[in-house]
C-alpha positions in Angstrom: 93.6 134.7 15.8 96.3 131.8 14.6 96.6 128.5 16.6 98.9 128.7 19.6 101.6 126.5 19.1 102.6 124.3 22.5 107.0 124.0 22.4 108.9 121.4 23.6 112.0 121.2 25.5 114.7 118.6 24.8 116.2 116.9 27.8 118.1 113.3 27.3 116.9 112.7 24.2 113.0 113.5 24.6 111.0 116.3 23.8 109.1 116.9 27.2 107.0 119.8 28.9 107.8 121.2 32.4 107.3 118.5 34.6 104.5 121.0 37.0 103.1 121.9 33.4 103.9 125.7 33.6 104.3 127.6 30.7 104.7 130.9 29.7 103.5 132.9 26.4 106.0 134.1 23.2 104.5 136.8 21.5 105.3 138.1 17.4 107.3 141.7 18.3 105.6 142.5 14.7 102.4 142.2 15.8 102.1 141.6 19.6 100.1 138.7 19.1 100.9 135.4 21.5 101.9 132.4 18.8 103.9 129.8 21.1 103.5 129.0 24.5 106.6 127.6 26.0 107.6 125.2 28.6 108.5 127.4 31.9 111.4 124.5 33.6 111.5 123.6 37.1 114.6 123.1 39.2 114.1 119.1 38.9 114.1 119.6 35.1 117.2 121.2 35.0 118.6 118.7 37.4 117.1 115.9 34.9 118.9 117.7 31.7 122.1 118.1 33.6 122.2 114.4 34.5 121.6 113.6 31.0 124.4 115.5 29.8 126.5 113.7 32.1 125.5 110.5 31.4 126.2 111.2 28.0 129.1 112.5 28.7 130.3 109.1 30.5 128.8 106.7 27.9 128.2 106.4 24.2 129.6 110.5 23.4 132.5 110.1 25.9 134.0 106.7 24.0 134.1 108.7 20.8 136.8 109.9 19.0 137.8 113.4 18.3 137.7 112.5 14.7 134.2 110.8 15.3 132.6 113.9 17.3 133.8 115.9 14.2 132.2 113.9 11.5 129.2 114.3 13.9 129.8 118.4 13.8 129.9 118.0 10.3 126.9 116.8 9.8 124.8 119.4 12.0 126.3 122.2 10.2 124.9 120.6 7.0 121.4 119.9 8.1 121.7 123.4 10.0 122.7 125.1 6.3 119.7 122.8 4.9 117.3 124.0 7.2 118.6 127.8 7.3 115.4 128.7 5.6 112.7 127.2 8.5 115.0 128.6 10.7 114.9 131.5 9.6 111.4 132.0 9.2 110.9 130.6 13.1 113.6 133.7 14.3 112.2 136.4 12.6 108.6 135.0 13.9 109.9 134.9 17.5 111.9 138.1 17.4 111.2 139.9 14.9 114.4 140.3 13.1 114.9 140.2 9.2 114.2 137.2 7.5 116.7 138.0 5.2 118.9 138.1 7.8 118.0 135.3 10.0 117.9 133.0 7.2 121.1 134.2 5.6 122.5 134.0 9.4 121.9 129.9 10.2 123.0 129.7 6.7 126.6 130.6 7.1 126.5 130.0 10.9 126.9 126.2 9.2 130.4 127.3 9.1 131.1 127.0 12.6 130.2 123.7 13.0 132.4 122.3 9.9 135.3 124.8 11.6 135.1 123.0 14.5 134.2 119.4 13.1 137.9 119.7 11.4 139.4 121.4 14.7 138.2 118.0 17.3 141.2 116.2 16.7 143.7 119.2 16.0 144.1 119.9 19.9 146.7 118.2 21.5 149.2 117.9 24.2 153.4 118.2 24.6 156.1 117.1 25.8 158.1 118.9 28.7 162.0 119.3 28.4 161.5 118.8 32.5 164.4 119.3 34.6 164.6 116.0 36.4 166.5 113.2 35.2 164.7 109.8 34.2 161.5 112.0 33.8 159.5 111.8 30.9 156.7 114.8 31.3 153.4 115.3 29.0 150.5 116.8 28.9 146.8 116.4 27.5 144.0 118.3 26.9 140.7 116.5 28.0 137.1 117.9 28.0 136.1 120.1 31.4 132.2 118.0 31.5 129.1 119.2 31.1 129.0 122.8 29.6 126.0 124.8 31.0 125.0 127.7 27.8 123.1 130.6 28.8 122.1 132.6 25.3 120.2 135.7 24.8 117.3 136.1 21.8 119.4 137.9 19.7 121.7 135.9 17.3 120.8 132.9 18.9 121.9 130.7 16.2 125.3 131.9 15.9 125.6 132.6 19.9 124.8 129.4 20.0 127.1 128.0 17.9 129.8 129.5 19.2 129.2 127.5 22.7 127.8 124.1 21.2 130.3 123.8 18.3 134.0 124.3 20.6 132.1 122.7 23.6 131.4 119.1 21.3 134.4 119.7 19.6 136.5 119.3 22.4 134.2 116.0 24.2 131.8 118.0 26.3 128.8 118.2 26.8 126.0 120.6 26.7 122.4 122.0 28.4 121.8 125.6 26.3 119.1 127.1 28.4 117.4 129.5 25.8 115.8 133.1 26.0 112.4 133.3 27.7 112.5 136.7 25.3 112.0 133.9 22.1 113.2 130.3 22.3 111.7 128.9 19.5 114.3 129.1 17.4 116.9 126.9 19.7 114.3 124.3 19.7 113.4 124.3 16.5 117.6 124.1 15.4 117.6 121.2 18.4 115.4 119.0 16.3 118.6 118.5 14.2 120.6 117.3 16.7 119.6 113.5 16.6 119.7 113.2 12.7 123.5 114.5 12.8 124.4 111.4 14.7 124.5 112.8 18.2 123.8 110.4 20.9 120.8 111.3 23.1 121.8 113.6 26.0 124.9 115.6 24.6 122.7 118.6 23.4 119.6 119.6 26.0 117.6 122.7 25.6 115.7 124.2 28.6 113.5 127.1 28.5 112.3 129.6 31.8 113.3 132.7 33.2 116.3 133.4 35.8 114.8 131.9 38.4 114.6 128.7 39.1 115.9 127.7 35.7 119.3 129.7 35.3 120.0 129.4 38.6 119.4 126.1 39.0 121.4 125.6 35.8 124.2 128.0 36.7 124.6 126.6 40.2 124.3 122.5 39.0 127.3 120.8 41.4 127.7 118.8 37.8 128.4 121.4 35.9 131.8 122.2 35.3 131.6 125.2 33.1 129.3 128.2 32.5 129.3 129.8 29.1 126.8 133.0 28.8 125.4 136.2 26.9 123.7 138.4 27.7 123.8 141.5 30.3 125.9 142.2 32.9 123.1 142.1 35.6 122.1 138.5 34.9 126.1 137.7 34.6 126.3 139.1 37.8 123.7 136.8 39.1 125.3 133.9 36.9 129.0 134.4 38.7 127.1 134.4 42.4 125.7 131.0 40.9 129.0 129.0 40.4 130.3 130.2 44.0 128.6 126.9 44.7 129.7 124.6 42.2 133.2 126.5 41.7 132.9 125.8 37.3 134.8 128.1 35.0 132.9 130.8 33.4 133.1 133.0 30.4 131.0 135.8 29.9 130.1 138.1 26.8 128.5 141.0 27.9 127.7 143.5 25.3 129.1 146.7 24.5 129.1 150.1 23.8 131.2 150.3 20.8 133.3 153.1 19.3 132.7 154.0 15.6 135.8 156.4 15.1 135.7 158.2 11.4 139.1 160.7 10.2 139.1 163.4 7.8 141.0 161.1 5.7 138.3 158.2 5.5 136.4 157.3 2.8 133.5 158.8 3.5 130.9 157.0 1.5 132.5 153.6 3.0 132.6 155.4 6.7 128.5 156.4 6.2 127.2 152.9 4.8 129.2 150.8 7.4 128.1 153.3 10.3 124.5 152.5 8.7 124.8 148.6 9.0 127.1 149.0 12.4 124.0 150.7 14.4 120.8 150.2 12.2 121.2 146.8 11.0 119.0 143.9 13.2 117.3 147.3 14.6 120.7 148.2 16.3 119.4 145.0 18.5 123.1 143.6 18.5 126.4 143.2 21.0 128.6 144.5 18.9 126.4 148.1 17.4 128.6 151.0 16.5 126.0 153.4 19.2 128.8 155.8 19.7 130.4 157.7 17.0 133.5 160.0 16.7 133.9 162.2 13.9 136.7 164.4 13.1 135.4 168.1 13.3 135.9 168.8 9.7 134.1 166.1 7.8 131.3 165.7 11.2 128.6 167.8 9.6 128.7 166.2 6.2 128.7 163.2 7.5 125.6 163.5 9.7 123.9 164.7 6.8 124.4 161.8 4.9 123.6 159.3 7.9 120.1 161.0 8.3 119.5 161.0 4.4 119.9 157.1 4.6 118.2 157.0 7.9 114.8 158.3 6.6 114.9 156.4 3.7 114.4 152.9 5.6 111.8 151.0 5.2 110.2 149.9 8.4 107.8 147.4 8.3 106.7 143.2 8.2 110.0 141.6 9.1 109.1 139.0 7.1 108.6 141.3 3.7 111.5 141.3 1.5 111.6 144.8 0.9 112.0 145.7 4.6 114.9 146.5 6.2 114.1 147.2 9.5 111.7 145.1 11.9 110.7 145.7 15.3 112.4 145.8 18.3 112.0 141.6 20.2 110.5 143.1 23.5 108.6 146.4 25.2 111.1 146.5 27.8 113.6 147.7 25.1 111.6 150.5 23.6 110.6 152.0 26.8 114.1 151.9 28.1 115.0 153.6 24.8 112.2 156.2 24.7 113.4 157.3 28.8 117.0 157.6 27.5 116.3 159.5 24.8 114.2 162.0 27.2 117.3 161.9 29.2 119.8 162.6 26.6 117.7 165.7 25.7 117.3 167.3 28.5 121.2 167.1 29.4 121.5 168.8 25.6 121.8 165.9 22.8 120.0 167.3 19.7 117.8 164.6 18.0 118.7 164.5 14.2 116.4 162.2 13.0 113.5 159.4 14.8 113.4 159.6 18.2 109.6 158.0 17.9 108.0 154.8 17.1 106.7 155.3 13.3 103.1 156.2 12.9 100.6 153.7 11.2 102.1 150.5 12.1 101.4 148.2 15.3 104.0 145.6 17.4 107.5 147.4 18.5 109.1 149.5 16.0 111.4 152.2 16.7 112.5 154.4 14.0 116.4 155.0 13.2 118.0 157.7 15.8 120.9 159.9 15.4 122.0 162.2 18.7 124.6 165.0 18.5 125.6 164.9 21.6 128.0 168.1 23.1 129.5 166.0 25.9 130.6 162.5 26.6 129.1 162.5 29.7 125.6 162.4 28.7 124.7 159.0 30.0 123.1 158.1 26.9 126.6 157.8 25.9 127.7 155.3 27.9 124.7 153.3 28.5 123.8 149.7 25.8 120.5 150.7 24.8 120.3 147.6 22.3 118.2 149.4 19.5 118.8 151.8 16.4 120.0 154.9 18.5 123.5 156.5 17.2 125.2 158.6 19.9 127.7 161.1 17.8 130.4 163.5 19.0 133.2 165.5 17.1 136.7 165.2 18.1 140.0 167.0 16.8 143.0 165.1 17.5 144.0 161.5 17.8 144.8 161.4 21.4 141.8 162.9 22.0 139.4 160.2 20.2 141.5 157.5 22.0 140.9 159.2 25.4 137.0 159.3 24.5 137.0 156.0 23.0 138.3 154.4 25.5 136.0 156.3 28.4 133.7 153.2 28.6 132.6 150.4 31.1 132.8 148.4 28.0 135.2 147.1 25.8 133.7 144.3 23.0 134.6 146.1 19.6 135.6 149.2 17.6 135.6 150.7 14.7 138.2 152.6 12.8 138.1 154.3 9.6 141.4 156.0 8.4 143.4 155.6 4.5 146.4 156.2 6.8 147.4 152.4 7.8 150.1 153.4 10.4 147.5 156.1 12.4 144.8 152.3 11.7 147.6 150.1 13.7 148.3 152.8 16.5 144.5 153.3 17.2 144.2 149.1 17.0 146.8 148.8 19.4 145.6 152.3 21.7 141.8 151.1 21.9 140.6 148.7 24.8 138.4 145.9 22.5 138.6 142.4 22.4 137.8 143.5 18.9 138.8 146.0 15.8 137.8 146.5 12.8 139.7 149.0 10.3 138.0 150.1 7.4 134.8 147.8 8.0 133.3 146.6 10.0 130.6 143.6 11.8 132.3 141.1 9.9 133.1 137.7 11.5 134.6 134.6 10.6 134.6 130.4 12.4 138.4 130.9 12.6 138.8 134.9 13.8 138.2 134.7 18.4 135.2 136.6 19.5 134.9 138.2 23.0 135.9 141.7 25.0 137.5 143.0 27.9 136.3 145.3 30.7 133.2 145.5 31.4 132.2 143.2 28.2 133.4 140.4 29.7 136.3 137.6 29.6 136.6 134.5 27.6 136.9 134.2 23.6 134.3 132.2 21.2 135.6 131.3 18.1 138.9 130.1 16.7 141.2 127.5 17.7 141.5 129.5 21.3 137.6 128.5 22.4 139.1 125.1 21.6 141.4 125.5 24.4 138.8 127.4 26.8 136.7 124.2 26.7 139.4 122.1 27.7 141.8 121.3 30.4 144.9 120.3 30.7 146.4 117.2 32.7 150.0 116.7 32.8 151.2 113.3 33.3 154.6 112.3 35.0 156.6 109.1 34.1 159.4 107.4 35.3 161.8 106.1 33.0 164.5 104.8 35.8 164.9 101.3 36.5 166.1 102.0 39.8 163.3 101.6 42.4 162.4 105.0 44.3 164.9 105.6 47.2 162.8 105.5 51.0 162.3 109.1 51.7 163.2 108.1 55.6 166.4 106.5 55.1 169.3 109.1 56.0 172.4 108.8 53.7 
């Protein structure tokens, strides 16, 4: 057995254990072994990273300028793109996702921060054609204060750069508290913080469960905003939280997204993105393809072709170059997966392929799923299972898919495949996502806004608009008369 490594978290500046001492393990999904113990925070050392933020926030960070903060940005996202490698190596240790695709992820996540290092001073105010005479009428955008960041295990980098990157941007301030599920990674990236220039207390990283940190965090009377991922449960919770300190929130909650194929598709295009949309990152991702609608007469070919690929991937060491698919991050996952699946079968889904954990290898694997399911009200369906299970279902007619597609709680992204652009724009406009893709899909971009409706939550990340959801506006009233005001008491 390796060394177990003792993790820090950053608060003000420092790197500090939980002020009672209590910690709690992190164990390698690939192997089950504990690697990292990590700080479990108290209430007071949430209150002592939220009062750092604010001080920050009210000294050296605060008497920057936008221009400044983005040179600061800048910098991060090239030490972040420098260090994309360790980084990489530290995720797929702590969650067992591909290194190939952790790596490659903190890589181009680098991109955020140099969007946003160019978009600090692009945000401004305007002038109001106000209807008063001798009334000159502007407004500003200032920073809301200190930004509490609640971010799940999975894509921690980039959901993490979608809070820090807007939140700095814009003059805030930030305390990310990080997965107990795997926070290395957050605290490894947060060792880059100070060599980008960023004064001490503008980025703190926490680490515990819901309770007391997230709640304490959530509920800080200092913190004016709450930015989080994760599951609608916890945001539940997280909502309750700022009932007592009254900040904005945002939430991304997940999704169950619709993967919607025509006879007119290109097939082979249709098949390898529904692969990477549901199987890629072990299906461990808010945005999976888990529902699929094929048209009747291309649905049995197509299923064909998905469980050819299916049993050809190679499950294994996450860290192996030739694997491409790792483990799932936690045991909670594959036992909710293995109940649904018993579920979904016994209100008649057909397996087509996995359904088990592969034989011969140890930590959390799951192999790759495919379901024909009869009915869309199978509650495997409808239910985020966050692994590599497809739900499929045939459909005839447009109006039909739309109606099924749409028959969610959720509402984060969709997929469309169609050659037929004007039927692509009609199904873009009928489907309720915060998100479509026609003709591909999972692809994201620094400049293109992030987020869902319904049930996946409210808020965008990404794009000039998270500039805006991380400020506020203040409009300012002048007088341009000479005259001084007339006494409101004096009758004329």
């Amino acid at each position: 057995m390796g060394s177990i490594e003792r993790l820090e978290m950053l608060i003000g500046g420092n790197w500090v254990q939980a002020s009672d001492g209590a910690v709690f393990e992190s164990r390698e999904p690939a192997t089950g072994a504990v690697w990292a113990e990590v700080p479990e925070a108290t209430a007071e050392d949430v209150d002592r990273a939220v009062r750092a933020a604010d001080a920050a926030l009210r000294g050296e960070w605060g008497a920057l300028t936008a221009t400044q903060r983005g040179k600061c940005l800048a910098r991060l996202g090239d030490l972040l793109a420098a260090a994309s490698e360790d980084l990489g190596r530290i995720e797929t240790r702590d969650t067992g996702k591909l290194y190939s695709e952790t790596a490659w992820q903190a890589k181009y996540i680098a991109e955020y921060y140099h969007f946003f290092a160019g978009a600090a001073d692009k945000i401004a105010g305007e002038t109001l054609p106000i209807d008063k005479p001798d009334m000159f009428v502007f407004t500003e955008r200032e920073p809301m204060g200190v930004v509490a960041a609640v971010i799940p295990w999975n894509s921690q980098q980039f959901l993490a750069a979608t809070k820090i990157a807007p939140a700095l941007a814009a003059g805030n301030t930030i305390v990310l508290k990080a997965s107990e599920h795997a926070s290395a990674p957050l605290l490894t990236f947060g060792k880059l913080v100070a060599q980008a220039g960023i004064p001490d207390g503008v980025v703190n990283i926490v680490t515990g469960h819901g309770a007391p940190c997230g709640q304490a965090l959530t509920s800080h009377p200092l913190v004016a905003k709450v930015a989080f991922t994760g599951g609608p449960g916890a945001a539940r919770h997280v909502v309750r939280n700022t009932a007592e300190n009254f900040a904005e929130v945002s939430l991304e909650l997940g999704g169950k997204s619709p993967f919607i194929v025509f006879e007119d598709a290109d097939i082979e295009s249709a098949v390898n993105a529904s692969v990477a949309g549901i199987f890629s990152a072990s299906g461990q991702s808010c945005v999976a393809g888990s529902r699929l609608y094929l048209h009747e007469d291309i649905a049995d070919d197509f299923l064909a072709r998905m469980v050819e690929i299916a049993e050809a991937i190679q499950i294994g060491d996450p860290q192996d170059a030739a694997t491409q698919m790792g483990p799932l991050c936690t045991e909670g996952q594959r036992a909710h997966i293995m109940a649904q699946l018993e579920r979904a079968v016994a209100q008649g889904a057909t397996i087509l392929t996995g359904g088990t954990p592969p034989e011969g290898l140890g930590g959390l694997y799951m192999r790759p799923t495919i379901l024909d399911c009869p009915r869309q009200d199978l509650d495997i369906v409808d239910t985020e299972l966050f692994g590599p299970v497809l739900a499929a279902q045939r459909f005839s007619t447009e109006k039909e898919v739309i109606g099924l597609a749409n028959d969610t709680v959720h509402g984060l992204a969709a997929g469309i495949f169609t050659r037929d652009g004007a039927r692509g724009i009609r199904m873009s406009k009928a489907i309720q996502a915060g998100i479509i893709w026609l003709n591909t899909y999972r692809a994201i971009s620094p400049i293109a806004a992030f987020g869902g409706v319904k049930g996946s939550g409210f808020g965008r990340e990404a794009g000039m608009q998270a500039m805006y959801d991380y400020t506020r506006p203040k409009t300012v009233w002048m007088n341009l008369s000479d005259a001084p005001m007339a006494n409101p008491f004096r009758m004329r």
